[in-house]
C-alpha positions as CSV (number, residue, x, y, z in Angstrom):
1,X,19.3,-80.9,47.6
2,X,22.0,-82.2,45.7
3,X,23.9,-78.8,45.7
4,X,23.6,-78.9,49.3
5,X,25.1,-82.0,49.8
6,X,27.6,-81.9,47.4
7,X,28.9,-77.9,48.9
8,X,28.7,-79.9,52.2
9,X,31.0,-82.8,51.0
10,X,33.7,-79.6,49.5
11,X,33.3,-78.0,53.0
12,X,34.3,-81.3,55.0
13,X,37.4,-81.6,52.2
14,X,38.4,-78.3,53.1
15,X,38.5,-78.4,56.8
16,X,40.0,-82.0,56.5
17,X,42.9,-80.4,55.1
18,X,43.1,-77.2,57.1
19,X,43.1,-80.0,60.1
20,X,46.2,-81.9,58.5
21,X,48.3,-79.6,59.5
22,X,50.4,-80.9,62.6
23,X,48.6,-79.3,66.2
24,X,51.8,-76.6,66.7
25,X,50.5,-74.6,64.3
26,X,47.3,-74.2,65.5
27,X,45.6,-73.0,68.7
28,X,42.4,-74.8,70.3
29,X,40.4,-73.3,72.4
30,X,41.8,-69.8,71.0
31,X,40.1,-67.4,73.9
32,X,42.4,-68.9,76.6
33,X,45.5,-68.3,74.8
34,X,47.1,-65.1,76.2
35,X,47.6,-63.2,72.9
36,X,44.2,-64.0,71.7
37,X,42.2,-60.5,70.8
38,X,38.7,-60.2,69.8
39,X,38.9,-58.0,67.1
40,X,35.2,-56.6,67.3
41,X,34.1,-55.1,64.1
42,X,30.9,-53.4,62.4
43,X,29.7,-53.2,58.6
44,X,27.2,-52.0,57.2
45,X,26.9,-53.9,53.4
46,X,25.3,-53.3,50.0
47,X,25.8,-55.3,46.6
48,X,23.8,-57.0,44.2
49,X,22.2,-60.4,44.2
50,X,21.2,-62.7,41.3
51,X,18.4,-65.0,43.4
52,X,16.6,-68.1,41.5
53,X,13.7,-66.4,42.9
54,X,12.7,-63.1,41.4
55,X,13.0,-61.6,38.3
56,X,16.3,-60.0,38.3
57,X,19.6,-58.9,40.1
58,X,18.7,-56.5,42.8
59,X,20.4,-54.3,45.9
60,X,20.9,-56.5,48.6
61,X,21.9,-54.6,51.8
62,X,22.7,-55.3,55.9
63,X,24.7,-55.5,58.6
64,X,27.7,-57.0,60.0
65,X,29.6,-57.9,62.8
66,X,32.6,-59.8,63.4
67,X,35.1,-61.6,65.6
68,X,38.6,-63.8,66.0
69,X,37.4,-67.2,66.4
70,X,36.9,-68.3,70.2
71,X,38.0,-71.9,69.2
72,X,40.6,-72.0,66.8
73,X,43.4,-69.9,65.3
74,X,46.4,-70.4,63.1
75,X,49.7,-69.8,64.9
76,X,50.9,-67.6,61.9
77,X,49.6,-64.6,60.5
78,X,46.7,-66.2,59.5
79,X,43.6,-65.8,61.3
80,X,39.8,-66.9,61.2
81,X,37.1,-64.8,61.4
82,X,33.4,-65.3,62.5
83,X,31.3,-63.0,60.4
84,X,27.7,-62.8,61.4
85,X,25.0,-60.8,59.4
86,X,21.6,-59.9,58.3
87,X,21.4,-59.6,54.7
88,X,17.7,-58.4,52.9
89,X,16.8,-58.6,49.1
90,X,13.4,-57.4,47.5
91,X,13.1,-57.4,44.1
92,X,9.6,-57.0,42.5
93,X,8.0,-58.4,45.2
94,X,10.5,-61.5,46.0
95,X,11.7,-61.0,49.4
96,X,14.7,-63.0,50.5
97,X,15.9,-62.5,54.2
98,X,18.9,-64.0,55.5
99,X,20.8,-64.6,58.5
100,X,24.0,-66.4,58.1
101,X,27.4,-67.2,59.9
102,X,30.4,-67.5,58.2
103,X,33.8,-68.3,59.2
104,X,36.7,-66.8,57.5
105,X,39.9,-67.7,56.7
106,X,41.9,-64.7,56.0
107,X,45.5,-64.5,55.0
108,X,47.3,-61.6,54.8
109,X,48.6,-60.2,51.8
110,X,50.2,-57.1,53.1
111,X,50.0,-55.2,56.5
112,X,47.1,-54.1,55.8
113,X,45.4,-56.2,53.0
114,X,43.7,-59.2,53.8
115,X,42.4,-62.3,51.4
116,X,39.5,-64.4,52.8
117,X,37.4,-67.5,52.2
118,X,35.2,-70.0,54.2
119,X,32.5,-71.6,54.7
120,X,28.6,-70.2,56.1
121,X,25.2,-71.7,57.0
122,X,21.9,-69.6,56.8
123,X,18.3,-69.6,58.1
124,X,16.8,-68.0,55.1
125,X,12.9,-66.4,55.2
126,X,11.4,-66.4,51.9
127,X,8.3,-64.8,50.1
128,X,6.6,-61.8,51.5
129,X,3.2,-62.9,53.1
130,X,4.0,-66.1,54.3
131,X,7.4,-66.5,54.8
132,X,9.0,-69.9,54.4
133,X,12.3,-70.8,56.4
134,X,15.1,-73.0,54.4
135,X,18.6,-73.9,55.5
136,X,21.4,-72.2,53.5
137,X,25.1,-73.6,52.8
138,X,27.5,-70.9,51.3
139,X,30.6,-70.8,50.3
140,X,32.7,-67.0,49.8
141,X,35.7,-65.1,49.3
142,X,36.4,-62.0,50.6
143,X,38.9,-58.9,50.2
144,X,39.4,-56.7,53.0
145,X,41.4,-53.4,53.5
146,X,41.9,-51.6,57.0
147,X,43.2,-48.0,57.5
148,X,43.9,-47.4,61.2
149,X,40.1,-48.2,63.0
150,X,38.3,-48.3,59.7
151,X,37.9,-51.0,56.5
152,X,36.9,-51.3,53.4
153,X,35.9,-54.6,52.0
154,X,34.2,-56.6,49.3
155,X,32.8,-60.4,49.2
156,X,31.7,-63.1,46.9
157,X,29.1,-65.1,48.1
158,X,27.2,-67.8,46.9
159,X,24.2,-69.7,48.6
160,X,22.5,-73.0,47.9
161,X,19.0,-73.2,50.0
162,X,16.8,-76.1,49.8
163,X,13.1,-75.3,47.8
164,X,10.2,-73.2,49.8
165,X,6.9,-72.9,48.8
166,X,5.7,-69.6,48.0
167,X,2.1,-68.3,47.2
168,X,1.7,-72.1,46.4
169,X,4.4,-73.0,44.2
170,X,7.6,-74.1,44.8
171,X,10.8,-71.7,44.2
172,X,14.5,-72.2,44.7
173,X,16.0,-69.3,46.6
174,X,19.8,-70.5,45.6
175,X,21.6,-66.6,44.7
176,X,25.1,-64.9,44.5
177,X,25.6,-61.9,45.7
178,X,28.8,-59.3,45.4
179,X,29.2,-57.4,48.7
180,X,30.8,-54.4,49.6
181,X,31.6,-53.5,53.5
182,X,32.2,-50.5,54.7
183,X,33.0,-50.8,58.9
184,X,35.2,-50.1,61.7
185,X,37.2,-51.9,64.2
186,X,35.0,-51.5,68.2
């Protein structure tokens, strides 16, 4: 729990300082702004994940989909993204389902090279039998590549839960996972 509070005290630092900046550079309330796009995109993902429960590093795999923020936008060529997927990891009979949000701030690198990072909160199902539901903070960075409707990506994610109980004992579902995304722009 301690994790959690402490990843929650690094997220607060973090917005406190995006929100510094003076209110010209940014736009509230994003969706009524005349240039504001949504940006619809679908991925399909598959990585690895290193869980606390389970044995071992495993495939992790699921879906994506993605948005320009409703609320807020940087003015430059900055952007933030909502990301919202279903992730599922099953690894000798641990079973870790997630489904997360996670705003990203992406900057771009070149036209079509993109550098991400943010924040995400989880409801996350673990065991097999009888599933247990914890919160989940994250914190990632992503990498993304587009080539006309189409984009390749990768992501770093890590995830502190709180403990479930599983088949009677307690386990600690924290994990990190490396991502790669393969999707197109709707």
């Amino acid at each position: 729990m301690k994790r959690v509070v402490r990843t929650a005290a690094c997220l607060g630092a973090l917005l406190a300082s995006m929100a510094a900046h003076s209110a010209e550079d940014w736009v509230f309330m994003a969706y009524q702004d005349p240039s504001w796009r949504p940006g619809f995109s679908l991925a399909m993902m598959g990585g690895q994940m290193d869980a606390d429960y389970g044995s071992q590093a495993d495939t992790v795999t699921g879906v994506e989909i993605a948005f320009n923020s409703l609320l807020l936008q940087p003015r430059k060529r900055h952007r933030i993204r909502q990301q919202i997927s279903h992730l599922t990891y099953n690894a000798n009979g641990a079973r870790i389902s997630t489904f997360e949000a996670n705003p990203h701030y992406l900057v771009m690198i070149q036209p079509n090279l993109e550098l991400g990072f943010g924040p995400g909160v989880a409801l996350v199902d673990v065991g097999s039998r009888n599933k247990e539901r914890v919160l989940g903070l994250q914190l990632g960075a992503s990498l993304h590549y587009r080539y006309q409707d189409f984009f390749l990506g990768a992501e770093l994610r890590h995830q502190f839960t709180g403990s479930a109980s599983v088949n009677g004992s307690e386990v600690d579902a924290d994990n990190t996972r490396l991502l790669i995304k393969l999707g197109f722009w709707l």
